[in-house]
N, C-alpha and C positions, 0 to 999 in steps of 0.2 A: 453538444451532447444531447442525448435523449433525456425526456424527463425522468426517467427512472434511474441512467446512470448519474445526472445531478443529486439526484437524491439521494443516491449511494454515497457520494464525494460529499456530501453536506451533513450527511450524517457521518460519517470517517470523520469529518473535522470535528466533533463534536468530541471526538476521542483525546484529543488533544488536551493536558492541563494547562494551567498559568506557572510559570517558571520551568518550564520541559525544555531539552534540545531534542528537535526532532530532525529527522532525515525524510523527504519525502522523494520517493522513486522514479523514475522515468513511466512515463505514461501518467495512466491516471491518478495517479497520487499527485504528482506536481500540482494538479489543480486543486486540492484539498486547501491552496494559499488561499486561493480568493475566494473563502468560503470564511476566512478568520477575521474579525472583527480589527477595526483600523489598527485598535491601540492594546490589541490581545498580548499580553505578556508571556513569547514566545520566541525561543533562538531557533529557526531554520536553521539547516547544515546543507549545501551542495556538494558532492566529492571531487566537482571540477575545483573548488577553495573559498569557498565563501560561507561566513553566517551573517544571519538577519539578512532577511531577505520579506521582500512585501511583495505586494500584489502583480501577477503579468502584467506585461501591456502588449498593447499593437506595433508592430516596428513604424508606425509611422509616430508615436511616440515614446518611443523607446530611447535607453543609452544602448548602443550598439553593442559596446563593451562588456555589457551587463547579462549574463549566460547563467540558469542552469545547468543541471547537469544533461537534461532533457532537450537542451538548446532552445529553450523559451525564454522570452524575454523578460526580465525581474527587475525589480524597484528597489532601493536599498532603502534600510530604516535607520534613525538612530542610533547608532553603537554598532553597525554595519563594518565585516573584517571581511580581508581579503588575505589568500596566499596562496602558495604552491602546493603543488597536489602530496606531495609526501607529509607536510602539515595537517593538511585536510583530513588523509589518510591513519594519521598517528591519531585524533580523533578516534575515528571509528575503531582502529586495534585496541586503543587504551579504553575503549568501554565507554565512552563519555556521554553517547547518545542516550537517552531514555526511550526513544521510540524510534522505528524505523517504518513505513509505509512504502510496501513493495508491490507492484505488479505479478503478475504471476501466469503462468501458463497450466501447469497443474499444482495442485494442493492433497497430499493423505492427508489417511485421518489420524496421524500419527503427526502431524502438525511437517510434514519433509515439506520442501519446495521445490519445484523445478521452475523455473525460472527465465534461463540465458539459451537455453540452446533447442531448436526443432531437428533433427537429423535431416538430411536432406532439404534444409531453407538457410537462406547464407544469413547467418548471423556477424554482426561484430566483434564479437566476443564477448566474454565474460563480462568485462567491467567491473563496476566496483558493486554489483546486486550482492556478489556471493558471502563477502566479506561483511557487508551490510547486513547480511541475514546471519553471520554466526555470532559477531560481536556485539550488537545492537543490546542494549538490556531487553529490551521487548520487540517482535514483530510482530507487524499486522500484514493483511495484503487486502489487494482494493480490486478486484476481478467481475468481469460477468461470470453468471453461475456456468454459463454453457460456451462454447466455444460458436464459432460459425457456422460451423454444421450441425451444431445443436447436441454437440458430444459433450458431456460432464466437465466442468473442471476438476472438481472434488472428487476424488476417487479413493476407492479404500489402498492403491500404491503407485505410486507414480510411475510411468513408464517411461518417463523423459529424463535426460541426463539433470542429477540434481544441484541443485546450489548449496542447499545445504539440509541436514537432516534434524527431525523434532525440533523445529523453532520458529514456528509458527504459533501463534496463542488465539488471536481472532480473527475471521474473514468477514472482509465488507464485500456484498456483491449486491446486484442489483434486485434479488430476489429477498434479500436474509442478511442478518447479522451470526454468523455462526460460530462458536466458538469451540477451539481441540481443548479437548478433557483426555484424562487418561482412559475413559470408555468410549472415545472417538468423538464424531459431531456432537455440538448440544446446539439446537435452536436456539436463538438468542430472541431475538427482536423478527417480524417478516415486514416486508415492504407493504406498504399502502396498498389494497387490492389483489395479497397474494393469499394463498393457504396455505398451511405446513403441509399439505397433499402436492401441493406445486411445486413445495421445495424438493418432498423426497424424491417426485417422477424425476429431477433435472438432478439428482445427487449420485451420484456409481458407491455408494456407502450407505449403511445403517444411518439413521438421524434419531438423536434422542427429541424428541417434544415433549415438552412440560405439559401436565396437567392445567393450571393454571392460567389465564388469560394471557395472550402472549403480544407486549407493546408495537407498536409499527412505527413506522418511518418514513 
């Protein structure tokens, strides 16, 4: 990763309390694990069926057997459970997560997700994102601010098919910490060497800035 999306995933783990179950997403969220301290008092969820889950490895040290949801390879910890996906799954419907950490394609400022699908680029399908994004008691997502081409992600409305609508609360990107308020963006935090002028050029949305000195990351 570049040093700025590590910084992004190192600060998203920061998000994280002691006694949380969280869920952390395909892509760059999954890496949010080894950014948590060895003995951080925390239940990982994957929705292929596992909780407590510790740090990647390389498949030259790895259990083979041993899968996120992301197909990266995971470490098990102490009090480490395994099961079938309808288990897994009764989890996230019955509300049990406290946080979820999603990837994301686009974001309104109305806190919608899109998520799982590009029109015209083969996806796998859905998966389990969408379901993750309506039950979850909190989501976050962990996103560059801009796509490849250097198009917004954050837009005042999503144009891509959504996962799910208003449930979004904070975004981690590689520029800002931003947070959905009922009056749309609020600047939270900016990244190490950025300005709130750099957020709003890369934002397709109003951005509120605080007066106030604003923390980095």
């Amino acid at each position: 990763m570049s040093d700025a999306r590590d910084r992004m995933v190192a600060r998203a783990a920061r998000e994280i309390a002691p006694g949380m179950v969280v869920n952390l997403g395909i892509g760059l969220p999954t890496k949010v694990v080894n950014h948590l301290p060895a003995d951080f008092p925390v239940c990982l969820h994957t929705e292929n069926g596992m909780t407590g889950i510790g740090p990647a490895l390389s498949p030259d040290r790895a259990d083979r057997n041993l899968i996120d949801a992301g197909g990266a390879y995971v470490t098990p910890v102490p009090g480490s459970a395994f099961f079938d996906s309808a288990t897994s799954f009764a989890v996230v419907r019955s509300g049990r997560l406290d946080l979820t950490m999603l990837g994301a394609f686009e974001v309104s400022e109305t806190g919608d997700l899109a998520n799982w699908k590009i029109p015209g680029k083969f996806s796998p399908g859905a998966g389990g994102g969408i379901e993750l994004a309506q039950k979850a008691r909190r989501v976050a997502v962990l996103t560059t601010h801009t796509d490849r081409a250097g198009n917004p992600k954050l837009k005042q409305t999503c144009a891509l098919p959504l996962s799910a609508s208003a449930c979004v609360t904070r975004i981690f990107t590689d520029l800002a910490v931003i947070d959905v308020t009922s009056d749309g963006f609020a600047l939270t935090e900016l990244a190490e060497g950025t300005s709130p002028e750099d957020v709003q050029r890369a934002t397709d949305a109003p951005l509120s800035i605080p007066d106030a000195p604003i923390p980095t990351f």
